[in-house]
N, C-alpha and C positions, 0 to 999 in steps of 0.2 A: 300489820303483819297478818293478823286474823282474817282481816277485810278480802285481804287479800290472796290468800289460800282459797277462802269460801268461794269468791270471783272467778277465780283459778277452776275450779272444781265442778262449778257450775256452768262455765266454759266448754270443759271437759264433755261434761255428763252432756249437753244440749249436742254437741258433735257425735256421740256416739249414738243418739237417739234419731238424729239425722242421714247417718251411716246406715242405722239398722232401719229406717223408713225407706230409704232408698230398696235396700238389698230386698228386702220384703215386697214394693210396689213393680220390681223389676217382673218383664214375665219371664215366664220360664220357657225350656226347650218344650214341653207339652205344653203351655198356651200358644206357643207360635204357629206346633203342629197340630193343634184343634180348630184353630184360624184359618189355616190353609184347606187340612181338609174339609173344612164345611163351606168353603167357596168354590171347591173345585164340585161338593155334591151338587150346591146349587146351580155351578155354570153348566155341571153335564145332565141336570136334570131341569133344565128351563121351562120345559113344556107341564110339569108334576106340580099339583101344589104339595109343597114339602110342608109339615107338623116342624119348624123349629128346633123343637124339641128332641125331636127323633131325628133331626141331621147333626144336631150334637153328641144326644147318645152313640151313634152312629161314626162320629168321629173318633169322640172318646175312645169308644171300642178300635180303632184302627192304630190312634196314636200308640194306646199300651199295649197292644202287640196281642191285643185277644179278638181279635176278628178271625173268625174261620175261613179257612184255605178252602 
């Protein structure tokens, strides 16, 4: 009976760590939209060598809504 709780529980617990590994690795609507724009800066800047870096800051800045108009 004990065995079997313990089993039970451990079950349990391994499913909910699975759950929350999932929910966690999932991207979010700002990974999708820092993906996007940083291939749209690259496809409309072909000719620039772009810094990496500064086409993600770059997106960053567009995705959260603080890029200046």
């Amino acid at each position: 009976m004990v065995r079997s709780d313990i089993l039970l529980a451990g079950a349990i617990l391994l499913s909910a760590i699975i759950v929350g590994g999932a929910i966690l690795i999932r991207p979010s609507d700002f990974d999708r939209c820092l993906a996007v724009i940083s291939a749209e800066i690259y496809r409309r800047d072909q000719t620039a060598t772009l810094d990496p870096r500064e086409v993600e800051a770059q997106a960053a800045r567009i995705c959260s809504g603080s890029e200046p108009k």
